[in-house]
C-alpha positions as CSV (number, residue, x, y, z in Angstrom):
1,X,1.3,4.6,-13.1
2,X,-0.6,3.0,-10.7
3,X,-3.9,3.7,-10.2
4,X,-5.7,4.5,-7.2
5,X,-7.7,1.4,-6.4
6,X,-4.2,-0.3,-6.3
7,X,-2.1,2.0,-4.7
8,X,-3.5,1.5,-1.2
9,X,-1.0,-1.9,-1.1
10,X,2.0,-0.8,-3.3
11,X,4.3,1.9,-2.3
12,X,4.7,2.6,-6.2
13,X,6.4,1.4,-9.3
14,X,9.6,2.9,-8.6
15,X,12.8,2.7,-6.1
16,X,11.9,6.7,-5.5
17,X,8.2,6.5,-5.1
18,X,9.0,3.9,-2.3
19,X,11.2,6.0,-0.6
20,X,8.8,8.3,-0.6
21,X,6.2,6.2,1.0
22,X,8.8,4.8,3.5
23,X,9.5,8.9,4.1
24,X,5.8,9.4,5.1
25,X,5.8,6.0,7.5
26,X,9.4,7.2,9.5
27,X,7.1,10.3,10.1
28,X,4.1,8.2,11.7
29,X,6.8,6.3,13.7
30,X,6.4,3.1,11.6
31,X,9.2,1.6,9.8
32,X,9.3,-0.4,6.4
33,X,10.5,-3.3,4.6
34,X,11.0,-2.5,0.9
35,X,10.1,-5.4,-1.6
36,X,10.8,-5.1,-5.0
37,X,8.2,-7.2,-6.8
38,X,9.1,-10.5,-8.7
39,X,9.4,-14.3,-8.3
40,X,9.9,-17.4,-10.0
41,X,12.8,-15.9,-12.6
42,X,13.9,-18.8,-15.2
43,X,16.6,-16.2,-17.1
44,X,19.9,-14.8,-15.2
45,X,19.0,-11.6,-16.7
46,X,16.2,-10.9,-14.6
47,X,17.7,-12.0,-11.5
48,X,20.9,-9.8,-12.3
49,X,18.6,-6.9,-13.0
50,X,16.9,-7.0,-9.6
51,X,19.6,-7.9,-7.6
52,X,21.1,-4.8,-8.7
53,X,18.1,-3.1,-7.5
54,X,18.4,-4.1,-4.3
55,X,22.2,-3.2,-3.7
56,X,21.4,0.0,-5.1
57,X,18.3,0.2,-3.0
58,X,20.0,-0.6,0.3
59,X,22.6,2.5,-0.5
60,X,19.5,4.7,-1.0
61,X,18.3,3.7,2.5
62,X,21.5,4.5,4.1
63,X,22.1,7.8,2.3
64,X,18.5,9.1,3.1
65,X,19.1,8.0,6.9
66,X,15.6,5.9,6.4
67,X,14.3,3.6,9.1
68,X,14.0,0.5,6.6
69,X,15.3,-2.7,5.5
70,X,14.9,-5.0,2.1
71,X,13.1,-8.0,1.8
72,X,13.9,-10.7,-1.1
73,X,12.2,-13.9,-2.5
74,X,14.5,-16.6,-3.1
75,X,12.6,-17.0,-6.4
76,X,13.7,-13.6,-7.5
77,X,17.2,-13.9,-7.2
78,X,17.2,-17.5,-9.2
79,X,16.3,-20.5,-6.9
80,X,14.5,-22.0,-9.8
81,X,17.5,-21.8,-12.0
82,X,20.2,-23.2,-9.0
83,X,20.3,-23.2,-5.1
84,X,24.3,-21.5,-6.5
85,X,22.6,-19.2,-8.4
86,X,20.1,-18.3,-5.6
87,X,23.5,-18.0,-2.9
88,X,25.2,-15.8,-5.3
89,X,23.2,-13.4,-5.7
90,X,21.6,-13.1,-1.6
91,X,25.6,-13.1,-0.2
92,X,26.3,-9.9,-2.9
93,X,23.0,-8.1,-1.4
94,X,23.2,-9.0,2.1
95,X,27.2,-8.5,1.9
96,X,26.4,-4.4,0.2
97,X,23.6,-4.3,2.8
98,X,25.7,-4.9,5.7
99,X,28.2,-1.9,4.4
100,X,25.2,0.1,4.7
101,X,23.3,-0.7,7.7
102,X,20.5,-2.1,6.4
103,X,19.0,-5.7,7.8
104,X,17.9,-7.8,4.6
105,X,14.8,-10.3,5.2
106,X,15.0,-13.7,3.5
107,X,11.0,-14.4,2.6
108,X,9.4,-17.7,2.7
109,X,7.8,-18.9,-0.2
110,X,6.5,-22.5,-0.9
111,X,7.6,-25.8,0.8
112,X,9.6,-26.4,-2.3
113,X,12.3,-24.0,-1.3
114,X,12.0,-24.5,2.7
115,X,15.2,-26.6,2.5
116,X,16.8,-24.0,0.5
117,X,15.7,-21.0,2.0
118,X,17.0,-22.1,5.6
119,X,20.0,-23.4,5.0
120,X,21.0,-20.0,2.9
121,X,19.9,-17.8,6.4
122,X,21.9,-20.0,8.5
123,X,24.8,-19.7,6.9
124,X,24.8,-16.2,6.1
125,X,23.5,-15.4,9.4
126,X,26.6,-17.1,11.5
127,X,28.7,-15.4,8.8
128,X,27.9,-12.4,9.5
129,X,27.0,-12.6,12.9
130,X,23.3,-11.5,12.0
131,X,21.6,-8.9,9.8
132,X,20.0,-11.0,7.6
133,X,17.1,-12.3,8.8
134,X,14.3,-15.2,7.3
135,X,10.2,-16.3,7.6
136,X,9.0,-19.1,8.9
137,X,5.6,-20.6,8.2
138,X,3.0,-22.1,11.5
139,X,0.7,-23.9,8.5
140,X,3.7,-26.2,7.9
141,X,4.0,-29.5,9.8
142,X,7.9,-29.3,10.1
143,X,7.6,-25.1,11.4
144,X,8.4,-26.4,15.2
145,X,11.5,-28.6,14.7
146,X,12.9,-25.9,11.7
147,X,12.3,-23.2,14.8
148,X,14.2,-25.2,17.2
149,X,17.4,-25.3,15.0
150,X,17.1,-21.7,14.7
151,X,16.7,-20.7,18.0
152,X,20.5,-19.8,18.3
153,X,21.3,-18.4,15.1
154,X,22.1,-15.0,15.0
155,X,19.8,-12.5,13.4
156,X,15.6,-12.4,13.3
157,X,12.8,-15.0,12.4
158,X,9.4,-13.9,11.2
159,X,6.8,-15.9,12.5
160,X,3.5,-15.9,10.0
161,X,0.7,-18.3,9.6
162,X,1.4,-19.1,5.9
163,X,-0.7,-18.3,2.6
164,X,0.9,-20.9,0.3
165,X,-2.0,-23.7,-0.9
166,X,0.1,-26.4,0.2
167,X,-0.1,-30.2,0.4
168,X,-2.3,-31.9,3.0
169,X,0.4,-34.1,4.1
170,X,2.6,-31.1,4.5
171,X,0.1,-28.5,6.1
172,X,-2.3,-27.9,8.3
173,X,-5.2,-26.7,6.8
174,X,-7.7,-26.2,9.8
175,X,-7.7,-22.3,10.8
176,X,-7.9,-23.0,14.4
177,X,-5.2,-25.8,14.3
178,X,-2.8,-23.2,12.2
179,X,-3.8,-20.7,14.7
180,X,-2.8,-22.9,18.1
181,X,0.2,-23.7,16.1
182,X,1.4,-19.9,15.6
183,X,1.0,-19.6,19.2
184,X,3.0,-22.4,20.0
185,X,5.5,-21.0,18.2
186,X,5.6,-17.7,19.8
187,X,5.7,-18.7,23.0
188,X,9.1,-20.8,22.4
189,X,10.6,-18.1,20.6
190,X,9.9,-15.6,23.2
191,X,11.2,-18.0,25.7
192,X,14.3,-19.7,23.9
193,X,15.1,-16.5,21.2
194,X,17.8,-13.9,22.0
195,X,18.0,-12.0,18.8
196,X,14.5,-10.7,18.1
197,X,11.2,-12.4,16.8
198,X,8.9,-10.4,14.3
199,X,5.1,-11.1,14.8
200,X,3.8,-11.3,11.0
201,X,0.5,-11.1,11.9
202,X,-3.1,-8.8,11.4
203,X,-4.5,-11.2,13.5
204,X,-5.3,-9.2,17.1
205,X,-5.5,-12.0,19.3
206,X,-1.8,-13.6,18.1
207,X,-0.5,-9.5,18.2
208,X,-2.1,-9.7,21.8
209,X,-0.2,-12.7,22.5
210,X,2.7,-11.8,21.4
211,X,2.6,-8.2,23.9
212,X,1.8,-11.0,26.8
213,X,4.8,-13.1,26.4
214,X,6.9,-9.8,25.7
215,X,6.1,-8.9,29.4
216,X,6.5,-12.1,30.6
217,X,9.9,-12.9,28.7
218,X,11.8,-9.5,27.9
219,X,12.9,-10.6,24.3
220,X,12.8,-8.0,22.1
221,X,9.7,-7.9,19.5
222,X,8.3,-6.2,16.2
223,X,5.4,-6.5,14.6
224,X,5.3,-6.4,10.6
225,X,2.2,-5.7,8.9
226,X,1.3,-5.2,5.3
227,X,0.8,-2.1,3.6
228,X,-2.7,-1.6,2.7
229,X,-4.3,-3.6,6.3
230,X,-5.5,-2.4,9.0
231,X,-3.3,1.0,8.5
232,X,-5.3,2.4,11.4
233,X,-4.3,-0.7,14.1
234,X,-0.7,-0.2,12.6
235,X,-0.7,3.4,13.9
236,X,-1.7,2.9,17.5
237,X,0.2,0.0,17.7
238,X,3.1,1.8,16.8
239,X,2.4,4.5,19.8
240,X,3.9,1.5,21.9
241,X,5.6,-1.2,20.1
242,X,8.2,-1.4,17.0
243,X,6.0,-1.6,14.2
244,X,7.2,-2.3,10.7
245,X,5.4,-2.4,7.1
246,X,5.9,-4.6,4.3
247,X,6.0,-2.0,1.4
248,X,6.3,-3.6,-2.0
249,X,7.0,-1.9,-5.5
250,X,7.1,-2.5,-8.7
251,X,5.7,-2.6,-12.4
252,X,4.6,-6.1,-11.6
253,X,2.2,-4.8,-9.0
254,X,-0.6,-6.0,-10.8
255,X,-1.0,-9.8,-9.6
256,X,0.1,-8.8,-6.4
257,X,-2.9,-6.3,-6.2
258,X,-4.7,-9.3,-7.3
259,X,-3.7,-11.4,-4.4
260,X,-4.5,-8.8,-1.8
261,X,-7.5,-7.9,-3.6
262,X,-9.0,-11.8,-3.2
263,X,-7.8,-12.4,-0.1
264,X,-9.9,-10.8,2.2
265,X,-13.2,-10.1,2.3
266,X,-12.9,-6.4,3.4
267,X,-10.2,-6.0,1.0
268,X,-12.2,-6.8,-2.0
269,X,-14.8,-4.5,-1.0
270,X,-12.4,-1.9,-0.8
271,X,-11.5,-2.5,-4.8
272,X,-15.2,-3.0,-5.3
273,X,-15.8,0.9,-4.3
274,X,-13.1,2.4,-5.6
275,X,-14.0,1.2,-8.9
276,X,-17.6,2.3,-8.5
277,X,-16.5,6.2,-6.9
278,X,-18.0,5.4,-3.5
């Protein structure tokens, strides 16, 4: 069970108990993207086991008529064992997704399986003619040309500033520099992207940005947020806009509490009172 100074950023430790959070989000007009947590799997067992999850997940999602999708790490479903592995395992989810209806998000993880990551999206993407959709990182120095070869790929990109600790000659690490490159990026994808963009942000000034060249532009837009931050922005936001929530579950919700947890400032001080009773 997970215990309350946790639960405020995972949906729960099992498929049902995320249902039942992406129930109560459908109801508030916000709609979800279910993550089973794990990475970083080093035995086929593990990656078999949770690749079944998500098949079985994405039939759940259809059957309950839920505004939601799946989201996967590459990781999770064996990258670290073999790019074949890894392309085995995403083309049998994305292939049971698409029987269902339900668009499956490729996350980004670090620059190690950038190469990887893409070319897996690309392919499955123009195989399918979308549906399956993948993350790109602004802190990265190689974001802008990787965005360019995307630009006419069917199926969605996910624009977010990048949390991975990654090496200087590889990353930006200046905030304001990462932040003038997120917005760079935007405003080519609203201006060269036909298929949708998703604004992975809880930064206000790139959310207002990305409202600006929506009115400017016409592409279609969401905005993705995580579960747990700034819950109350998410609601009015989604008064107006397509707004979608990055739900994970899981019995390895522990680090990822962690993560959140240390993170931000006003995150930690949410732990800190919760474990004190104020």
């Amino acid at each position: 069970m997970i215990p309350p100074i946790a639960n405020r950023f995972v949906a729960g430790e099992s498929p049902a108990e995320a249902l039942d959070h992406v129930r109560q989000l459908n109801e508030r007009d916000r709609k979800a993207i279910v993550n089973l947590l794990g990475e970083h799997y080093d035995d086929r067992e593990s990656v078999r086991a949770d690749a079944a999850e998500y098949r079985s997940l994405a039939a759940d999602i259809a059957a309950a008529d839920l505004d939601a999708c799946i989201s996967i790490k590459p990781s999770q479903l064996g990258l670290d064992i073999g790019e074949d592995v890894f392309r085995e395992e995403l083309t049998e989810i994305v292939d049971t997704a698409a029987e269902e209806g339900v668009f499956v998000w490729i996350d980004m993880e670090d620059h190690t399986t950038t190469d990887a990551t893409l070319d897996a999206f690309e392919d499955l993407a123009w195989k399918r003619e979308g549906g399956v959709g993948v993350c790109v990182q602004a802190n990265l120095k190689r974001t802008r040309e990787d965005v360019k070869r995307l630009a006419d790929v069917p199926g969605k990109v996910r624009f977010v500033k990048g949390a991975y600790d990654e090496p200087a000659a590889l990353a930006y690490k200046d905030k304001a520099t990462v932040n003038r490159e997120y917005e760079a990026l935007l405003e080519y994808a609203f201006e060269h992207f036909d298929d949708g963009i998703a604004v992975g942000s809880h930064d206000p000034a790139m959310i207002d940005r990305a409202i600006e060249l929506h009115e400017e532009h016409g592409t279609d837009f969401e905005i993705q947020m995580l579960m747990g931050i700034r819950e109350d922005a998410q609601d009015t936001l989604a008064e107006d806009y397509e707004v979608w929530q990055y739900a994970p579950y899981g019995d390895r919700w522990k680090s990822y509490f962690y993560r959140r947890a240390m993170e931000r400032k006003e995150n930690l001080w949410f732990a800190v009172r919760a474990i004190v009773g104020r």
